[in-house]
C-alpha positions in Angstrom: 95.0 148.4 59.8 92.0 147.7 61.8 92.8 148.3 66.0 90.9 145.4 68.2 89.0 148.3 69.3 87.1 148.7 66.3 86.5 144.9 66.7 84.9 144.9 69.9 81.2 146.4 69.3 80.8 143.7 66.4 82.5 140.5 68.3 80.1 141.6 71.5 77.2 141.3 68.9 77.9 138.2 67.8 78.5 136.7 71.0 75.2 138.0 72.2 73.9 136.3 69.0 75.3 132.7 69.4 74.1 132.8 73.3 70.5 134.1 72.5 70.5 130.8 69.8 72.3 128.6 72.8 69.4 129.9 75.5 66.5 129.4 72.9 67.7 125.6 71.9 67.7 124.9 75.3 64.5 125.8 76.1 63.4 124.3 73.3 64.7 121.4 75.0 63.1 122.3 78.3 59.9 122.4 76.3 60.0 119.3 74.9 61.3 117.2 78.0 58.6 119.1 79.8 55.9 117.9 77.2 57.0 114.8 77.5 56.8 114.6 81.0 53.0 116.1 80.7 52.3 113.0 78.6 53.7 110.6 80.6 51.9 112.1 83.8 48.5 112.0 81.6 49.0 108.7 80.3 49.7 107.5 83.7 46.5 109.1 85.1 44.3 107.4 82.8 45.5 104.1 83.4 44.7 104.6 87.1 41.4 106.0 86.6 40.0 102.9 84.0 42.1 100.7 86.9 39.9 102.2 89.9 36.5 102.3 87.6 37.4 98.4 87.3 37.9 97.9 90.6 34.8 99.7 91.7 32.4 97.7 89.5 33.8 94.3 90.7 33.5 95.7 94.4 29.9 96.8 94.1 29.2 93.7 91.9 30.6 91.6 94.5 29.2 93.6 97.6 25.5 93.4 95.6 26.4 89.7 95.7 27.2 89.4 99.0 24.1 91.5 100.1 21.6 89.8 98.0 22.7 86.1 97.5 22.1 84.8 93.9 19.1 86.4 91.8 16.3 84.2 90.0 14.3 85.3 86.9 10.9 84.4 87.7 7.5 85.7 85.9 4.9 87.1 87.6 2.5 84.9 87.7 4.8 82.9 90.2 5.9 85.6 92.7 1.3 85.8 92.9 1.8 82.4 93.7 4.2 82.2 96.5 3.4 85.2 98.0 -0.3 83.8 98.3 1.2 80.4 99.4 3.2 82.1 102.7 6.8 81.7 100.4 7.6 85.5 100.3 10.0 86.6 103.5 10.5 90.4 102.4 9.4 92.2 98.9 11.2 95.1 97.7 8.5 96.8 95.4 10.4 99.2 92.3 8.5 101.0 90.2 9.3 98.6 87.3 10.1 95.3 89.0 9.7 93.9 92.3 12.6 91.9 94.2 12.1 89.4 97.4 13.6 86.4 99.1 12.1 83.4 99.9 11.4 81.9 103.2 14.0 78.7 102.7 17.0 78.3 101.5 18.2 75.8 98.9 21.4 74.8 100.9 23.6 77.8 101.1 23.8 80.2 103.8 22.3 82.9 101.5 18.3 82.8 101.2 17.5 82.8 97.6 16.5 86.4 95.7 14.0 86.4 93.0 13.7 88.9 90.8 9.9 89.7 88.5 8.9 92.1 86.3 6.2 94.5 87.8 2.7 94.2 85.5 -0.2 96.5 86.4 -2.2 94.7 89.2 -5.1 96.5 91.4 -4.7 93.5 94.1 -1.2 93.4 94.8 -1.4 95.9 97.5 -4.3 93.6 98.7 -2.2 90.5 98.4 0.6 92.2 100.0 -1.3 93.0 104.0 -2.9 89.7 103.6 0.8 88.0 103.3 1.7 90.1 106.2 -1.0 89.9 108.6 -1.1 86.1 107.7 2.2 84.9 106.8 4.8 87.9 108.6 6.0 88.6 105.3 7.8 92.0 105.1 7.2 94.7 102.1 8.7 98.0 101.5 8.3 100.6 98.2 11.7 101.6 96.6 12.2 105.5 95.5 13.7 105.3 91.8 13.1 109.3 91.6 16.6 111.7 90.4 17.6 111.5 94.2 17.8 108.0 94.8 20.0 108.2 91.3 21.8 111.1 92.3 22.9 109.1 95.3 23.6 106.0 93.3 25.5 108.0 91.4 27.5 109.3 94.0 28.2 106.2 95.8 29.9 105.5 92.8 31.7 108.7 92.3 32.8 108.1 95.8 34.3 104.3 95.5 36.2 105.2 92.5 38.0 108.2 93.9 38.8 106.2 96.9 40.3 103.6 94.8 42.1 106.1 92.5 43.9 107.8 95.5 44.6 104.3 96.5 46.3 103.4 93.8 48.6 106.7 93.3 49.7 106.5 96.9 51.2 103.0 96.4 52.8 103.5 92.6 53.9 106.9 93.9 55.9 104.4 96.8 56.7 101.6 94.9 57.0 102.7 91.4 54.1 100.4 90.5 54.0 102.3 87.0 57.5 103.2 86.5 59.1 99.1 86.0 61.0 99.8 82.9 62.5 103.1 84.1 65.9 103.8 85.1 66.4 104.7 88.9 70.0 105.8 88.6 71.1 108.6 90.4 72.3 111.9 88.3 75.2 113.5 89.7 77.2 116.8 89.0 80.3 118.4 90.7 79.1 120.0 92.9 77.2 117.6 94.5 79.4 114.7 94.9 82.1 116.7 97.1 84.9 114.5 96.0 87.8 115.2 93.7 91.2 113.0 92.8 93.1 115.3 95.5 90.3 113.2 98.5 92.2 109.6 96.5 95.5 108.5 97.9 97.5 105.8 97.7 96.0 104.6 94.0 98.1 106.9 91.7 98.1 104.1 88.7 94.3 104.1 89.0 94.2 107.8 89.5 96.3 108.1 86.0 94.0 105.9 84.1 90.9 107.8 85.1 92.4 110.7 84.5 93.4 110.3 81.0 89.5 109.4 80.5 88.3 112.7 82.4 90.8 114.8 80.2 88.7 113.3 76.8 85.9 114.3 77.7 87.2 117.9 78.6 89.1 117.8 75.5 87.7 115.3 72.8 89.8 117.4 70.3 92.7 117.1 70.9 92.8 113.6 70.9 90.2 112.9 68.1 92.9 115.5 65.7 95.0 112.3 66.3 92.5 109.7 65.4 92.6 108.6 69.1 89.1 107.0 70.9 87.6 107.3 74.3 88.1 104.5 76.1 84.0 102.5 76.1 84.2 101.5 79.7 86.7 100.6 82.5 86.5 98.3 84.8 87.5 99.1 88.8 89.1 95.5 90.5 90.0 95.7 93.7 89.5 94.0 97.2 86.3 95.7 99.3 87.0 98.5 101.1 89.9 100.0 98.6 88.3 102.7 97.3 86.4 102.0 93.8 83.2 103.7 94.4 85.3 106.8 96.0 87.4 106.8 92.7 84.2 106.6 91.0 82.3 109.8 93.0 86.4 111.7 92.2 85.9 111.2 88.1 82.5 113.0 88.8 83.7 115.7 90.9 86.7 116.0 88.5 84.8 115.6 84.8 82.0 118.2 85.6 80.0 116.6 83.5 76.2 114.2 83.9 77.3 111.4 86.1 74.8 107.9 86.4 75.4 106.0 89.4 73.4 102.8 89.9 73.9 99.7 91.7 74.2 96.2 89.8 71.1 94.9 91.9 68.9 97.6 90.7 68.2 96.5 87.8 66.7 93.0 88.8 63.7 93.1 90.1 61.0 90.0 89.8 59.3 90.5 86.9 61.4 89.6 83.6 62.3 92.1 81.2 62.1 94.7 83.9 66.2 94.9 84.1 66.6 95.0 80.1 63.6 98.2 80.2 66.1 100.0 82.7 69.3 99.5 80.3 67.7 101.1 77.5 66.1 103.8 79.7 69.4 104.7 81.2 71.5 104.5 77.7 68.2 107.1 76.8 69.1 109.1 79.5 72.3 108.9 78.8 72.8 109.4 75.1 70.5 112.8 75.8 72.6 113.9 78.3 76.4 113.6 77.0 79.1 113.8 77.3 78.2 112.0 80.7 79.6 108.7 82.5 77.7 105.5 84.0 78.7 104.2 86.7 77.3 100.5 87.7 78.8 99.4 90.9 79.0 95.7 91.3 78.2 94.6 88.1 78.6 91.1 88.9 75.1 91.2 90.3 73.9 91.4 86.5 77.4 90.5 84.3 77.8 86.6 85.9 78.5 84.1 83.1 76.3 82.5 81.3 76.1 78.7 82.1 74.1 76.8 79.5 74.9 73.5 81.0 72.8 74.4 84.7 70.8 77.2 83.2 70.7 80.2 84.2 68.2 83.0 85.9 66.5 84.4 82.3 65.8 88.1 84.2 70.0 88.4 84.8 70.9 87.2 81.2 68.2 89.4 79.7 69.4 92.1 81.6 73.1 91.3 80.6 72.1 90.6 77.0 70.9 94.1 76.7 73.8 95.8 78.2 76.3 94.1 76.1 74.1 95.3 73.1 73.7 99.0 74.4 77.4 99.2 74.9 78.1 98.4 71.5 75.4 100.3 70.1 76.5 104.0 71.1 78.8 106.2 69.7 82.6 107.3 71.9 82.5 110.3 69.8 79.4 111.3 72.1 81.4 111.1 75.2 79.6 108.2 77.0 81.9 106.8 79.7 80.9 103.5 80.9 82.4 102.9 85.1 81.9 99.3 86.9 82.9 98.1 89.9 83.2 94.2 91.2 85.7 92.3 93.9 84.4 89.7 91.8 86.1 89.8 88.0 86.7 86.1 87.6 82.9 85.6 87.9 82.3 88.0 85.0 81.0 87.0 81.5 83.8 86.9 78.9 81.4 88.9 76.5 81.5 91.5 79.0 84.8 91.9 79.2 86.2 91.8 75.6 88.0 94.7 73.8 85.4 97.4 72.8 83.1 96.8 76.1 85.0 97.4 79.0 88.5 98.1 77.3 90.5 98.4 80.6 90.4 97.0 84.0 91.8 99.5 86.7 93.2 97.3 89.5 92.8 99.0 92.8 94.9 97.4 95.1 95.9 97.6 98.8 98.0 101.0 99.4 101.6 100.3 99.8 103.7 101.6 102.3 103.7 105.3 100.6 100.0 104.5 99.4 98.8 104.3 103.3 101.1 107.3 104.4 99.1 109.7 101.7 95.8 108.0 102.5 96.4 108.9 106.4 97.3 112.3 105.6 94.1 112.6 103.6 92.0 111.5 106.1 93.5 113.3 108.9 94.2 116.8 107.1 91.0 117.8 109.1 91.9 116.2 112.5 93.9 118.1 115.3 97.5 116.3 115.7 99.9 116.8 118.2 103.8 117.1 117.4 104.0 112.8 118.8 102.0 112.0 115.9 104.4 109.8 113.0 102.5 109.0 110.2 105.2 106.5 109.0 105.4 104.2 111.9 101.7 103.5 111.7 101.6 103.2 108.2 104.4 100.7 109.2 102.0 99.4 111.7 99.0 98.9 109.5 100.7 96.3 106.9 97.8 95.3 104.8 95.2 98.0 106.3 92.8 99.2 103.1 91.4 103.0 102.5 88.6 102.3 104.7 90.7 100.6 107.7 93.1 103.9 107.5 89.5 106.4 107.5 88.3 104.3 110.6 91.5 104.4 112.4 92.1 107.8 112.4 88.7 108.3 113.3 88.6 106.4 116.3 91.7 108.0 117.4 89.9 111.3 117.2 86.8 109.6 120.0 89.0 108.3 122.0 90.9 112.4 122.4 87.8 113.7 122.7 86.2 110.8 125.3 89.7 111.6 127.1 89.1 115.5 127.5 92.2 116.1 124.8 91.6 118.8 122.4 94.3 117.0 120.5 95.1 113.3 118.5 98.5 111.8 119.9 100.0 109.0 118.9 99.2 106.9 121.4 95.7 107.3 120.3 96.5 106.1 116.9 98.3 103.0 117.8 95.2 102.1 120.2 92.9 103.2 117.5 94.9 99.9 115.4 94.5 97.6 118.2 90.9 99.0 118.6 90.3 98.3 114.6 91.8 95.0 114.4 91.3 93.0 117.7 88.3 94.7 118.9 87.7 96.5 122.4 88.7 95.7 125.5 86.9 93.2 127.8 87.5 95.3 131.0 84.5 93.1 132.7 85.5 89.9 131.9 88.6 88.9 134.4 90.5 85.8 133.8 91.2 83.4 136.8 94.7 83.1 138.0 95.7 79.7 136.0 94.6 80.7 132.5 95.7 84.5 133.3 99.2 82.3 134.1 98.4 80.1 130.7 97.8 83.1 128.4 101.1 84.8 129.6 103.1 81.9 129.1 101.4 81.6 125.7 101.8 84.9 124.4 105.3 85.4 125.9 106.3 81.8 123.6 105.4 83.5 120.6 107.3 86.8 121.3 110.7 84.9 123.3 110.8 82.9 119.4 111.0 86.1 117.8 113.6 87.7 119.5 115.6 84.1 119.4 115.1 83.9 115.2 116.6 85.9 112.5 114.0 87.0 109.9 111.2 87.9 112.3 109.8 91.2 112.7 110.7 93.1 115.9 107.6 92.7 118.5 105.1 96.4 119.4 103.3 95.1 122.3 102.5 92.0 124.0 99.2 91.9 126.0 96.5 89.3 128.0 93.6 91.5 128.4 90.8 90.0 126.3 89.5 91.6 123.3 85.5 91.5 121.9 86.9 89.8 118.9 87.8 86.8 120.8 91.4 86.8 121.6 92.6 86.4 125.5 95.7 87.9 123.8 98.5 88.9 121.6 102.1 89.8 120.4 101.3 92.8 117.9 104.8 92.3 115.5 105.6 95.4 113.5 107.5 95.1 110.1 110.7 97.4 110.0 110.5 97.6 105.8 107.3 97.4 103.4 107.7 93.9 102.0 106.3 92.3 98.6 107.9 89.1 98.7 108.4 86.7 101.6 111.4 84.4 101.3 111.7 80.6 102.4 113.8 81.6 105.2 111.0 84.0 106.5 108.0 81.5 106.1 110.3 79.3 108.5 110.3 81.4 111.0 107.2 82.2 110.8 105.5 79.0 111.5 108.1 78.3 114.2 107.3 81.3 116.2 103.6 80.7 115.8 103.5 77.2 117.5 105.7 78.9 120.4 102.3 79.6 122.7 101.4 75.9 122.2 105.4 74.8 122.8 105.4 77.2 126.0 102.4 75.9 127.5 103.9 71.8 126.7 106.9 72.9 128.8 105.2 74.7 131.3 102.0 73.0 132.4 100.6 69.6 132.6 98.3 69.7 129.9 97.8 72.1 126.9 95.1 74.3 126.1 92.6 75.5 123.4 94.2 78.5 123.2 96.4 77.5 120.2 93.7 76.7 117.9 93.9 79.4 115.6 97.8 79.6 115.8 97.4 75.6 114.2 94.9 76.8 111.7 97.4 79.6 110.5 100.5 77.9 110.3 98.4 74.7 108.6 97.3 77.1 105.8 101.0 78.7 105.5 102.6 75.2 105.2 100.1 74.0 102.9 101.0 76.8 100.9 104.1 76.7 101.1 104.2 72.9 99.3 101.0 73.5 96.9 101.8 76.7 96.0 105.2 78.2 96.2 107.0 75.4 94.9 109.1 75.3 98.3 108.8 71.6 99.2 111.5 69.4 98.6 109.2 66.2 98.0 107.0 67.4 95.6 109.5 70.2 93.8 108.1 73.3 91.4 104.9 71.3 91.2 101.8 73.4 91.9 99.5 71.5 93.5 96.5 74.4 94.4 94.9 77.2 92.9 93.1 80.2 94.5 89.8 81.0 93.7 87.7 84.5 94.9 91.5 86.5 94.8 89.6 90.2 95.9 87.6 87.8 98.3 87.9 84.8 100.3 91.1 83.4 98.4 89.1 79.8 98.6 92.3 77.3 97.9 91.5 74.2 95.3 93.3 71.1 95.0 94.3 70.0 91.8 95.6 66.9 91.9 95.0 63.1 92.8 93.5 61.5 95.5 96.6 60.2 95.9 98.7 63.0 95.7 96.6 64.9 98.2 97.3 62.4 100.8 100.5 62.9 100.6 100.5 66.3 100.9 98.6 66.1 103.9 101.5 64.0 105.1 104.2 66.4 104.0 102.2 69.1 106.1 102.2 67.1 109.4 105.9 66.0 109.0 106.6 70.1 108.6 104.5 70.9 111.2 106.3 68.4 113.5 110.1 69.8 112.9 109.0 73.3 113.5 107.3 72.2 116.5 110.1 70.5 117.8 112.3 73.7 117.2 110.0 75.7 118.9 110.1 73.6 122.2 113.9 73.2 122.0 114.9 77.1 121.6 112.0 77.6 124.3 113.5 74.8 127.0 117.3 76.6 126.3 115.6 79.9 127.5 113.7 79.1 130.4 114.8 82.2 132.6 113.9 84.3 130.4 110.3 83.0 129.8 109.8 83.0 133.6 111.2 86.3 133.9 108.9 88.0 131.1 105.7 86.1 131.9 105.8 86.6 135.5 106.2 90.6 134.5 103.7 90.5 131.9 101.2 88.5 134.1 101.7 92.2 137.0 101.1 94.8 133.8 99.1 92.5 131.9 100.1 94.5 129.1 103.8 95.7 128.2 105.5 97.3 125.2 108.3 95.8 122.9 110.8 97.8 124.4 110.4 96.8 128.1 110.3 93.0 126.5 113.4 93.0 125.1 115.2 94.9 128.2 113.9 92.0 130.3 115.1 89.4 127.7 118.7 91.3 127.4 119.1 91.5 131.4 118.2 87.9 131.8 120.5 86.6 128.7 123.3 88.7 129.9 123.4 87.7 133.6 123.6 83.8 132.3 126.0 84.7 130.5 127.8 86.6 133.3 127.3 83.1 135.6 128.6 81.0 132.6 131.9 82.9 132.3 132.7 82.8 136.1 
C-alpha cells in the first residue's frame, strides 16, 4: 500500500503544473485583448489624423479664399497693360509669378485677384514706380527662400494639430468613434454590494433566480441529467418592486461577469447603431462566460412590430438582432439573459416565445409577510426603540411597494434625528406613512373658520359611516391640517387582516362611507363644497367596476363589460361594448351612486349628536386618533340611549 504521504510531493507538482498552464493561457489572453486594444487605438488615431489634414486644407483653402477673392489666369502681356493703364491696386511680385488686384470690382464685395506668370523683363521695376508715383498703385516683393517655406510649413503643422486635438477631445466625450460599441456596465461581486439576503418579500422570484445562479455554479450537475439553463427570464412587476435590485442580488450571488444596460441605450439616431451594440455585447459576452445580461426596460427596444402604422426602423433593427443573438448562442456557455419591463403586454410576441425569454418572474407587491421582511431589511441598520411594531405598519402600509417601505423607514430616521432622538419610535414611523403618502404638513397655510368647520364636518362623515357599517376597516387617525399633496384632510382607515379579495358586501360599504363628507356637508350647511370631488371620482371608478368588471350588477349579470389595459401601470379601463350598452351603464352607475348616497345621508341624519360632538372636538385638536373617535362616538351613543330608556 501506498500512504497519501507519499502522494503529496507528486499531487503538489501537478497542481503547480495545471496553474502555471492556467496563468500562461490567461495571459495569453491578456496579450491578445491587449493587441487588440493597440489596434483599435491605432486605427482610431489614423482616422483622426487624415480627418484633421482634411479639415485643414478646406480651412486654409477657404481662408485663401476669403483673403484673396476669386483668382484670374491672365498672360503677361496684360498685367503690362493694366498696370501701364492705372488698373493695378497692389502687386505681389514672387519669384516665379506675380499676383495683384485690380482697382474695380466686377460686382462682389471682393476686388478681383489676377494671377501671371513672371517672364524676364528689365522694365518692370521701371513700370512698377511709374504706376506708383502716377497711379498710387502699391508693390511689394515676396520671400519664397526655405524660411518663408519652413513657416508655411509650420502653419500647417500647426492647423492640423489643432484640429486633431479637437477632434479627440469631443469623440473621447461623446464616443464619436465608438457608435457600434457596447456601453454596458461589467459588474462582479464585489462591487454590486447586494446579495438575495438585501431581497424581501419576493421569495417566488427569489426561488426562480436562484435555481438559475446555482447552474451556473454547477452546470454539472444538472447537464448529467440532460437538464438546460434557462435562455433568459423576464422580471414583471409594477415600478418600484424591486426588479433591478433582484437583478444587482443574481450578481452579487452568481460571482460571475455581469452586463447591465439600459433598454434606451441602445437607440441612438443613427440606424444600425443599436443592432452594432447587440452584437458587441453578445461579443463581450460570449468571451466572458459564464456571465449574465441584464437589459432593464426592454420595452424601450422589444415593442411589437406594427406593419399596418409602421414602425421606427432603428427599434426593429435593434430588436431584429437581439432575437437573432439570443437564439444564436449556446446555454452550455452559461449566458444568462435578465430583462426588466412594467410594460409586458407591449412586448413583441417573438420576444417572448419559449427559447428566448423562457420564464417571466412576476414581482409583485409584498404581501402582508412580504412588507414585514422588507421593513426588517431596511431597518436592520436603523436604531429602534422597544415601541417600534413592525406588524402594525406593515398593516398600515396596505399596498406600499419595496421602495415606499425603504423611504418610510428612512424618513422616520430624519425626523429622530431633526427631533434630537438618538432613537426611531413608532410614532415616527406612522408619521413617516402619512409623510410618504399625503405629503407634508402645510403649517403656513391656515384655513378660515367656515371651511376649517366644513372640512371637519367632512372628514368626520366619512369616519361616523365607518363605525355605523359592518365590513369597514376600523379608522387610525382623522385630521384637517392640510397636506402639500393637496388634501385639506383625511380619515387614515387601517385594515385589521391582509386581504386578496374584496367581497360585494365590502364594495357596499365602501362607496357609502366615501360619499359621507359630501352627505355630512348636505345636512349640515347650506350649500356643498368642492371638497368631495375626488371622493365622487373614486367611488365612480369602484361602481363602474363593480358592473363592467366584477360581474356584481344585477341588470347586466356576469357580463364583462371593460378590460384593463397598462396592469403594472396606469390600469387604463376600455369599454367593450355598444354605444348602447355604454349608455346604460352610465345609467346603472348614477342610479348606484344615488342609493348609496341616500344611505349615507339617512345613517348620518339618525346620528347627529354624535357628528356634532366629534367635529366640534376635531375642529379644537385639529387632529385626533381612532381611539379618542370612537370613545366620543361610544359616550354620545350611550347617553341616547340612556335618555331613550328613561
Amino acid at each position: 500500500d501506498v500512504c497519501s504521504s507519499d502522494l503529496y510531493p507528486y499531487q503538489s507538482k501537478r497542481r503547480n503544473v495545471l496553474n502555471n498552464d492556467y496563468n500562461k493561457e490567461q495571459n495569453d489572453k491578456n496579450d491578445d485583448n491587449k493587441n487588440n486594444g493597440n489596434k483599435g487605438k491605432n486605427r482610431n488615431v489614423m482616422v483622426l489624423l487624415v480627418i484633421s489634414v482634411i479639415l485643414t486644407l478646406l480651412c486654409w483653402r477657404a481662408y485663401d479664399k476669403i483673403t484673396n477673392g476669386t483668382k484670374k489666369e491672365i498672360p503677361y502681356s496684360g498685367f503690362v497693360e493694366m498696370l501701364d493703364s492705372g488698373e493695378v491696386d497692389n502687386a505681389e511680385i514672387y519669384a516665379k509669378k506675380i499676383k495683384f488686384t485690380s482697382k474695380e470690382s466686377d460686382g462682389t464685395l471682393d476686388k478681383n485677384t489676377y494671377v501671371t506668370v513672371r517672364i524676364s523683363d528689365d522694365k518692370l521695376a521701371d513700370r512698377l514706380k511709374t504706376a506708383h508715383e502716377k497711379y498710387a498703385t502699391t508693390y511689394k516683393g515676396k520671400d519664397e527662400s526655405g524660411s518663408a517655406m519652413v513657416g508655411t510649413i509650420l502653419s500647417y503643422v500647426v492647423m492640423i494639430a489643432a484640429f486633431y486635438l479637437f477632434l479627440s477631445l469631443v469623440t473621447r466625450r461623446s464616443g464619436m468613434m465608438g457608435f457600434g460599441k457596447s456601453n454596458a456596465k461589467v459588474y462582479m461581486e464585489k462591487k454590486t454590494g447586494v446579495t438575495f439576503a438585501d431581497v424581501a418579500g419576493e421569495d417566488e422570484a427569489k426561488e426562480s433566480l436562484t435555481k438559475m445562479v446555482d447552474f451556473l455554479h454547477n452546470p454539472k450537475k444538472y447537464m448529467a441529467i440532460g437538464a438546460k439553463l434557462p435562455k433568459g427570464a423576464l422580471l414583471v412587476g409594477p415600478p418600484g418592486t424591486g426588479k433591478t435590485l433582484l437583478a444587482k442580488a443574481v450578481a452579487g450571488e452568481a460571482n460571475v461577469p455581469f452586463f447591465s444596460m439600459s433598454g434606451s441605450s441602445f437607440v441612438e439616431m443613427y440606424v444600425g447603431v443599436g443592432a452594432s451594440r447587440v452584437r458587441d455585447l453578445f461579443k463581450q459576452a460570449s468571451e466572458m462566460a459564464p456571465c449574465i445580461i441584464f437589459i432593464d426596460e426592454i420595452d424601450a427596444i422589444g415593442q411589437s412590430r406594427d406593419s399596418v402604422r409602421g414602425g421606427d426602423s432603428e427599434r426593429e433593427q435593434t430588436l431584429n438582432q437581439l432575437l437573432a443573438e439570443m437564439d444564436g448562442f449556446d446555454t452550455s456557455k452559461g449566458i444568462v439573459i435578465l430583462a426588466a419591463t412594467n410594460r409586458p403586454e407591449t412586448l413583441d410576441k417573438a420576444l417572448l416565445r419559449p427559447g428566448r425569454f423562457d420564464r417571466r418572474v412576476i414581482v409583485e407587491k409584498p404581501d402582508l409577510q412580504g412588507r414585514i421582511d422588507t421593513l426588517k431589511v431596511h431597518s436592520r441598520n436603523v436604531k429602534m426603540d422597544e415601541t417600534v411594531d413592525l406588524r402594525e405598519l406593515a398593516l398600515a402600509t396596505a399596498g406600499a411597494v419595496g421602495a415606499d417601505l425603504a423611504n418610510i423607514i428612512n424618513e422616520a430616521a430624519l425626523t429622530a434625528v431633526r427631533s434630537g432622538r438618538s432613537m426611531v419610535s413608532q410614532a415616527d414611523l406612522i408619521g413617516a406613512v402619512e409623510l410618504v403618502f399625503a405629503g407634508k404638513e402645510k403649517k403656513g397655510k391656515l384655513l378660515g373658520d367656515q371651511e376649517k368647520k366644513v372640512v371637519a364636518y367632512h372628514e368626520v362623515g366619512h369616519a361616523l359611516l365607518v363605525a355605523l357599517q359592518k365590513h369597514t376597516e376600523p379608522v387610525q387617525r382623522i385630521t384637517i391640517v392640510p397636506r402639500t399633496m393637496g388634501s385639506l384632510g383625511y380619515v387614515w382607515q387601517v385594515p385589521e387582516e391582509e386581504k386578496y379579495m374584496e367581497t360585494k358586501a365590502e364594495l357596499e360599504a365602501n362607496i357609502v362611507t366615501t360619499l359621507g363628507g359630501r352627505a355630512a356637508e348636505e345636512l349640515k350647511f347650506e350649500s356643498v363644497t368642492t371638497g368631495a370631488a375626488n371622493d365622487i371620482e373614486q367611488v365612480t371608478k369602484t361602481v363602474r367596476a363593480m358592473i363592467t368588471m366584477y360581474g356584481m350588477s344585477d341588470k347586466f349579470g356576469l357580463m364583462q363589460l371593460e378590460t384593463v389595459q397598462g396592469k403594472y401601470l396606469d390600469r387604463n379601463a376600455v369599454l367593450q361594448c355598444s354605444d348602447k350598452t355604454a349608455a346604460k351603464v352610465d345609467e346603472e352607475i348614477r342610479n348606484q351612486l344615488k342609493k348609496a348616497y341616500d344611505e349615507a345621508k339617512k345613517l348620518l341624519s339618525e346620528h347627529m349628536n354624535a357628528l356634532d360632538a366629534i367635529a366640534q372636538y376635531l375642529i379644537e385638536k385639529e387632529s385626533i386618533t381612532g381611539q379618542e373617535f370612537m370613545e366620543i362616538f361610544n359616550r354620545v351613543e350611550n347617553a341616547e340611549q340612556n335618555v331613550e330608556q328613561e
